[in-house]
C-alpha positions as CSV (number, residue, x, y, z in Angstrom):
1,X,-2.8,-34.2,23.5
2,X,-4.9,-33.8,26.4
3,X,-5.9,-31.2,28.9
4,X,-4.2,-33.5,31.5
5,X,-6.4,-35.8,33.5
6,X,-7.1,-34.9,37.2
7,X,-8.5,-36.9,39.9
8,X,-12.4,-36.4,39.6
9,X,-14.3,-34.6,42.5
10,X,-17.7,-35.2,43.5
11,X,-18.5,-31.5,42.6
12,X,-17.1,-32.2,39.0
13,X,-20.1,-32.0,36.8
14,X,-19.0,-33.9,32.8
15,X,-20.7,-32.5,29.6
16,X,-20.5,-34.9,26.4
17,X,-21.8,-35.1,22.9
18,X,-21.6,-37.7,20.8
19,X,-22.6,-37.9,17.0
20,X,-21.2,-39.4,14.1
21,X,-18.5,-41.3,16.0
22,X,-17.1,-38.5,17.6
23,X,-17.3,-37.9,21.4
24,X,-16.4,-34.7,23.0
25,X,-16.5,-34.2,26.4
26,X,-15.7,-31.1,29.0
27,X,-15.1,-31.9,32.7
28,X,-15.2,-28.9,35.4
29,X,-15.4,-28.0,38.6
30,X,-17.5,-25.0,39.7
31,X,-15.5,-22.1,41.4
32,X,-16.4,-18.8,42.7
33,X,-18.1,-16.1,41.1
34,X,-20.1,-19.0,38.8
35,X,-17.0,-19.8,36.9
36,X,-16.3,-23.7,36.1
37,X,-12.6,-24.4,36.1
38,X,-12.4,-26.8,33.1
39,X,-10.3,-29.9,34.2
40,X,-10.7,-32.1,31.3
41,X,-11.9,-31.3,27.9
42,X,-10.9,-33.5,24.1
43,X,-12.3,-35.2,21.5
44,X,-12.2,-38.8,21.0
45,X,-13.3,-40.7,17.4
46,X,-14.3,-44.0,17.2
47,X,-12.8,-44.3,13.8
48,X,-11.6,-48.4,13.0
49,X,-12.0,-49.0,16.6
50,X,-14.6,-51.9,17.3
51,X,-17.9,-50.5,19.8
52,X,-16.0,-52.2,23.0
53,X,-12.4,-50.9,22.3
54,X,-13.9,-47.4,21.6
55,X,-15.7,-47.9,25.5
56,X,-12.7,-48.9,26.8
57,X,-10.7,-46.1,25.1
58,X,-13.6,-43.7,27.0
59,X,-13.2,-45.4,30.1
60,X,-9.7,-44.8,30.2
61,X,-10.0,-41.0,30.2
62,X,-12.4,-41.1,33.5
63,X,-15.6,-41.1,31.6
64,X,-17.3,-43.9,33.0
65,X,-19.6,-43.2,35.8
66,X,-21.9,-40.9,37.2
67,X,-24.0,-37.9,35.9
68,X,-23.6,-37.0,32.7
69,X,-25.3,-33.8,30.7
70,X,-25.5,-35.0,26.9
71,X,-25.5,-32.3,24.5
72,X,-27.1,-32.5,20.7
73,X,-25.2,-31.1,18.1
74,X,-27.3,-29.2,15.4
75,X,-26.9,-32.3,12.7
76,X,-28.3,-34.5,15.2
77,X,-32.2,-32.8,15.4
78,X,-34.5,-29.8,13.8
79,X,-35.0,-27.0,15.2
80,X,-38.9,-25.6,14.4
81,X,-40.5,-22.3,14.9
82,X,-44.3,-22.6,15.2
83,X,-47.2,-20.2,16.2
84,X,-47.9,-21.3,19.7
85,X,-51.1,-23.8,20.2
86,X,-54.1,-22.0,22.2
87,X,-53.7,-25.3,24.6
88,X,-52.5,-25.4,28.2
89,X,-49.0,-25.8,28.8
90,X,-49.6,-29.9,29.6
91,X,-50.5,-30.1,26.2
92,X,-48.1,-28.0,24.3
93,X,-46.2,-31.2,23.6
94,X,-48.9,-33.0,22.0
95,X,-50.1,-30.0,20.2
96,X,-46.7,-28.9,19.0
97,X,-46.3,-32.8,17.5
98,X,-49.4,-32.1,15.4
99,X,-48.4,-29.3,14.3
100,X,-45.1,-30.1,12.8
101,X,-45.5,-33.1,11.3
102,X,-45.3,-31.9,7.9
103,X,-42.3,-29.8,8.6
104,X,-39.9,-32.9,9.8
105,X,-38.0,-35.0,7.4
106,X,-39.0,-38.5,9.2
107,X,-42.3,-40.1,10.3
108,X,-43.8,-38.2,13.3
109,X,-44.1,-41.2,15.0
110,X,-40.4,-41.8,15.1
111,X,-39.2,-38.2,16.4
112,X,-38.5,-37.1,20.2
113,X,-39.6,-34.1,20.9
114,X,-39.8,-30.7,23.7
115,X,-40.6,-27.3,23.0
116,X,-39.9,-23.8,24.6
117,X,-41.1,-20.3,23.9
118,X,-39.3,-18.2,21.8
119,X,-38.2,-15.2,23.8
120,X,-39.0,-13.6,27.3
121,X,-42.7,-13.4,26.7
122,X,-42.4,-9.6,27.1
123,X,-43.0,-8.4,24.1
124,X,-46.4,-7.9,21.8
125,X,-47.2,-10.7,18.9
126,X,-44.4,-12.7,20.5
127,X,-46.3,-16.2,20.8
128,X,-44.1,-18.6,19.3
129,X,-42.6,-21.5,20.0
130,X,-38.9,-23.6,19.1
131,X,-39.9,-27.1,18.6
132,X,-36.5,-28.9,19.0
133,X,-37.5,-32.8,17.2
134,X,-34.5,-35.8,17.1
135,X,-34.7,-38.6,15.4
136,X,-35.4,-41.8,17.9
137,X,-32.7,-43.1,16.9
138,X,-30.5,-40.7,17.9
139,X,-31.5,-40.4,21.1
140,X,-31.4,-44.3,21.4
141,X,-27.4,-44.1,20.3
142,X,-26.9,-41.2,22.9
143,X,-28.4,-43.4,25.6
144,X,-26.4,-46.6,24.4
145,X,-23.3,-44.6,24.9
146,X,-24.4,-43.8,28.4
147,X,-25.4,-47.2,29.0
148,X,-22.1,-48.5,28.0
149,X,-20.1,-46.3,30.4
150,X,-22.6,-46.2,33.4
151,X,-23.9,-42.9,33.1
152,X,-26.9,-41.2,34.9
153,X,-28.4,-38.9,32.2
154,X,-30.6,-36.3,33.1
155,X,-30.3,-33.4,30.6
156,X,-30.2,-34.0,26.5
157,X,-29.8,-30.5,25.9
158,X,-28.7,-28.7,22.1
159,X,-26.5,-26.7,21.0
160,X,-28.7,-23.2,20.4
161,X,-29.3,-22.9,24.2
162,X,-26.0,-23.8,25.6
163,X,-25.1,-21.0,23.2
164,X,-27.5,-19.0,24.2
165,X,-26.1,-19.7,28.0
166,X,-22.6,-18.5,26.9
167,X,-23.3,-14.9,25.5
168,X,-25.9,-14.4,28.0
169,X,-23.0,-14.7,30.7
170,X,-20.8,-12.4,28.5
171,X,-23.5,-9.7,28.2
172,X,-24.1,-10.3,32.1
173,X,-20.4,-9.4,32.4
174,X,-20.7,-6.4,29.8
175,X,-23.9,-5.2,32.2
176,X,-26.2,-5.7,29.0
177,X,-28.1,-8.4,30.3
178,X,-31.3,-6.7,29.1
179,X,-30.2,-5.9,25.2
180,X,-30.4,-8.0,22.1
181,X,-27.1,-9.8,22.3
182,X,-26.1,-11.8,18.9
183,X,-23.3,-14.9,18.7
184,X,-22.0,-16.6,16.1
185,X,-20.4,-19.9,16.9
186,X,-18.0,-21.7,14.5
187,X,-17.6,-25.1,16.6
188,X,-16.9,-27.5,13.4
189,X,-15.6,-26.8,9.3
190,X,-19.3,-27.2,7.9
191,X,-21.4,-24.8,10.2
192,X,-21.9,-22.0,12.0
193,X,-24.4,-21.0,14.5
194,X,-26.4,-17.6,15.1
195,X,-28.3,-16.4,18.0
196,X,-29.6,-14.2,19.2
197,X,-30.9,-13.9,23.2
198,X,-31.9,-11.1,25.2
199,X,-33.0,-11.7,29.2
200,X,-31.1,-15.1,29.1
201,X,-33.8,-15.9,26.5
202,X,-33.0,-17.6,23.3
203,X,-35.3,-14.9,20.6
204,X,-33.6,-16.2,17.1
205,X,-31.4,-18.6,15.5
206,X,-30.0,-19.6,12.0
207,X,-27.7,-22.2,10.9
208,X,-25.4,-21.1,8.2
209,X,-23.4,-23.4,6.0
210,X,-20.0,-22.6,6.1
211,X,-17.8,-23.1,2.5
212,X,-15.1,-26.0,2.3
213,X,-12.2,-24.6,3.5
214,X,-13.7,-21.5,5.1
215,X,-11.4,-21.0,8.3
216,X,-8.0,-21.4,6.1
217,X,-9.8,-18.5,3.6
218,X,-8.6,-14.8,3.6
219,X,-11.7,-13.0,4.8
220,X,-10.0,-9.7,5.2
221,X,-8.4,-9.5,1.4
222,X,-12.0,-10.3,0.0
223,X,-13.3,-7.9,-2.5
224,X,-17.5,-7.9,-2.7
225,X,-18.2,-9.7,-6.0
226,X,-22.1,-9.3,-5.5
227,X,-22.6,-8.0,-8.6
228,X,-20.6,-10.9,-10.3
229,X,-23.1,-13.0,-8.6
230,X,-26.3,-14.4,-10.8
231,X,-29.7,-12.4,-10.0
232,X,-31.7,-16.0,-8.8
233,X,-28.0,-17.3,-6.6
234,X,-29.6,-15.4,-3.3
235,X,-32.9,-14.8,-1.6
236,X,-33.8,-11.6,-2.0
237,X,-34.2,-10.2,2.0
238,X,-37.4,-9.1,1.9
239,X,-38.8,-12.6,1.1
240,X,-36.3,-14.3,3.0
241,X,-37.9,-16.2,6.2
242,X,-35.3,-18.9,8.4
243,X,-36.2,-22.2,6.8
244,X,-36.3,-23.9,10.3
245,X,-37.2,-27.0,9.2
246,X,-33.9,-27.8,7.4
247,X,-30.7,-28.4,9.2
248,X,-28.8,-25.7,7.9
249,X,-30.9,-22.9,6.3
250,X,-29.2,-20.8,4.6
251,X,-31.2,-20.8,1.2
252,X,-30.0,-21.1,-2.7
253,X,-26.6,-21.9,-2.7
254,X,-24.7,-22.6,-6.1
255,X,-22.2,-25.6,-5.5
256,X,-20.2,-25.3,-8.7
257,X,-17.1,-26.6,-7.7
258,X,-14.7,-23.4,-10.3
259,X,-16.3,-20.7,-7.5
260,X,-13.6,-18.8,-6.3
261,X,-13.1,-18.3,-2.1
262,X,-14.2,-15.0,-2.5
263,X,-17.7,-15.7,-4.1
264,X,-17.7,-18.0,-1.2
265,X,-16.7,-15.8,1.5
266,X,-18.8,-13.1,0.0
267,X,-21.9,-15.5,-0.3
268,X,-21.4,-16.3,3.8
269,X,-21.1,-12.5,4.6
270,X,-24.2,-11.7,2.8
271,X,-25.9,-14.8,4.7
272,X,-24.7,-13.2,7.8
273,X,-26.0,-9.4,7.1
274,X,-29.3,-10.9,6.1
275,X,-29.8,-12.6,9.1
276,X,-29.3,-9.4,10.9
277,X,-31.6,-7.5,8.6
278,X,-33.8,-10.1,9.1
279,X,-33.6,-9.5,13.2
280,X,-34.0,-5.7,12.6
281,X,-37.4,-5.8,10.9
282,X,-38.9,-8.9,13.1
283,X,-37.8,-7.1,16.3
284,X,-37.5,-3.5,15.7
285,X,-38.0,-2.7,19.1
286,X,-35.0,-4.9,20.3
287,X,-31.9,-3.4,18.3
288,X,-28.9,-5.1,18.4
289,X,-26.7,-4.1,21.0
290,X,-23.5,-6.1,19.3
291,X,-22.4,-9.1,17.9
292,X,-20.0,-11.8,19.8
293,X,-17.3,-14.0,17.0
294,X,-15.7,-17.5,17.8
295,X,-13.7,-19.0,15.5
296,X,-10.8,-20.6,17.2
297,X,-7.3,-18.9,16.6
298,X,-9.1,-16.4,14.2
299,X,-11.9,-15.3,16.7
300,X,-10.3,-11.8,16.6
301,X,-9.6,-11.6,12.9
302,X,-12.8,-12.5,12.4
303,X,-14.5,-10.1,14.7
304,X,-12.7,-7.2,12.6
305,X,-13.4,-8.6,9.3
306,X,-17.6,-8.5,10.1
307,X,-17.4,-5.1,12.4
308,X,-15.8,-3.4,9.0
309,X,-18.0,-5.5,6.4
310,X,-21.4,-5.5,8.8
311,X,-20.9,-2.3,10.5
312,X,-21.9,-3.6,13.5
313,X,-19.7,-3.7,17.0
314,X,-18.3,-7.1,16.8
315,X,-16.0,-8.5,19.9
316,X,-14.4,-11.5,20.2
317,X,-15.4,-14.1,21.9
318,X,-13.2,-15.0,25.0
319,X,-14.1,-17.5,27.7
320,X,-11.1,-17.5,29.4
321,X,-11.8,-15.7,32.5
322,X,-15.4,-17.9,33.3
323,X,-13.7,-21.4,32.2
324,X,-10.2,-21.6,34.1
325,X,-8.2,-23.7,32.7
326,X,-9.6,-23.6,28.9
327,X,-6.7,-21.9,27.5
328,X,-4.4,-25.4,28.1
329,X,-6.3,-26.9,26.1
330,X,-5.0,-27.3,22.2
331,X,-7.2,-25.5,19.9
332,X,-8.8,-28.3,17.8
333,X,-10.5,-29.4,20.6
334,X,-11.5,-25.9,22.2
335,X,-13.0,-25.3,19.0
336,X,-15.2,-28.2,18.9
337,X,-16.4,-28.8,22.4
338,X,-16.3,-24.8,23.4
339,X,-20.4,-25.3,22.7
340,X,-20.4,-27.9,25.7
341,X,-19.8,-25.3,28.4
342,X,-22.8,-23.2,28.2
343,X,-24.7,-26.6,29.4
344,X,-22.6,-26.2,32.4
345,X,-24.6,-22.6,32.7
346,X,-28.0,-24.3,32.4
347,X,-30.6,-23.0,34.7
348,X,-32.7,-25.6,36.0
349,X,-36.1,-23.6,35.7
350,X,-35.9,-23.4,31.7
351,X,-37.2,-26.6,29.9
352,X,-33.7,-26.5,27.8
């Protein structure tokens, strides 16, 4: 099922991504008080369909036409962290490119690339850069999609800062605007995504690998098994440092196939607190004011399972009241496209 299908307006603004045959796409309508009443919003997979049926299929739902806001999802690109180039901001590009080309796991030539600072710029030592770097070819199948159904694309935007948009709106509401704000987004069965923003700023951000099976585990009922762990199976946190130049860093992991869900669970929680660490003795002036959960029908369930293990104030997250009309839609979809609405928050003066 679909959220059903309503006549488009010329105020309806359409958010897609599309990777590994899957398209998801979110249609809505701006309302008052900056919420976006959602009035379409699924997930559609190519799957045995031929390239022209799959079109057609697309075409069908209202898709064809328009401007469209494409969003990357995190297996699609890299995301870098670099020292920022003593250059002028025309040439950050061209700088950054040089600079990364040992870190990206394809030919420099063959990589798209934009850059953004990491953080507000406020604080002391805090000249870095993200270096966000997609394979040609991926932006060539994004822009074949678009060709195919007449779209107008003017924004390729990723996942980290349309997350970032999202919990900077919740903290807005909360009156925290200002504080260190973290989010951790499970929006598919193999990843989850932490960030961390402050001043509608993206600051930090770690992909975690999530085990098979993770959102059908009991989190609560896990007992810590660190010590049944072998000494070399984790990073110890005072060497550990984001590997930004993989897709999903989340360091050793021991793939036997006989470990038990709660070695696996554990191994994610310990993942989780050492990102946190991690945040505390980076940005020590910037404590953590909380920490915002999504993880579809177990968003709440999870937010208690972390606030107890972490001992941090963990909330659920809940768009609800800023996306009208999201709770109609069935929960396999929310889950994965839910990432797709904080491009609708985009701010037109950032670079993503």
């Amino acid at each position: 099922m679909r959220l059903p299908w309503k006549r488009k307006s010329s105020q309806d603004q359409l958010v897609v991504s599309w990777s590994v045959g899957v398209c998801a796409y979110v249609r809505a309508r701006p309302a008052a008080k900056g919420q976006f009443e959602v009035q379409q919003m699924g997930v559609e997979r190519q799957g045995q369909d031929s390239w022209q049926d799959f079109v057609r299929r697309l075409q069908t739902l209202g898709l064809k036409g328009g401007e469209v806001h494409v969003m990357l999802r995190p297996e699609q690109y890299q995301l870098l962290q670099i020292d920022a180039p003593p250059v002028v901001p025309d040439e950050l590009r061209a700088a950054a490119r040089f600079q990364i080309r040992e870190m990206v796991n394809v030919h420099i030539d063959d990589i798209t690339l934009d850059v953004m600072q990491v953080g507000d710029g406020q604080q002391k030592g805090s000249n870095h850069l993200f270096v966000v770097a997609a394979k040609n070819e991926i932006v060539r199948e994004v822009i074949a999609l678009g060709d195919a159904l007449n779209w107008k694309i003017p924004v390729i935007d990723i996942q980290e800062t349309a997350q970032r948009n999202l919990q900077s709106t919740l903290a807005k509401v909360d009156g925290r605007l200002e504080r260190a704000d973290a989010a951790l987004l499970i929006s598919d069965e193999s990843q989850a995504v932490l960030t961390i923003s402050a001043n509608e700023e993206l600051f930090f951000t770690r992909r975690l690998d999530l085990p098979q099976g993770f959102l059908a585990m009991a989190w609560g009922d896990i007992q810590d098994t660190t010590d049944d762990v072998a000494p070399d199976a984790f990073t110890p946190v005072s060497e550990y440092v984001p590997d930004y130049a993989n897709t999903g860093a989340t360091g050793p992991v021991n793939s036997s196939a006989n470990m038990g869900d709660a070695e696996r669970v554990q191994r994610f929680l310990v993942e989780v607190q050492r990102s946190l660490d991690l945040w505390d003795r980076t940005w020590s002036s910037m404590p953590l004011s909380g920490l915002r959960v999504y993880a579809g029908q177990r968003s709440a369930e999870m937010a208690g399972w972390l606030g107890r293990e972490l001992g941090q104030a963990v909330t659920a997250i809940n768009l609800e009241a800023q996306f009208p009309g999201l709770q109609s839609v069935p929960m396999a979809d929310q889950i994965y496209c839910l990432p797709l609405l904080g491009v609708l928050l985009r701010s037109e003066t950032r670079k993503l």
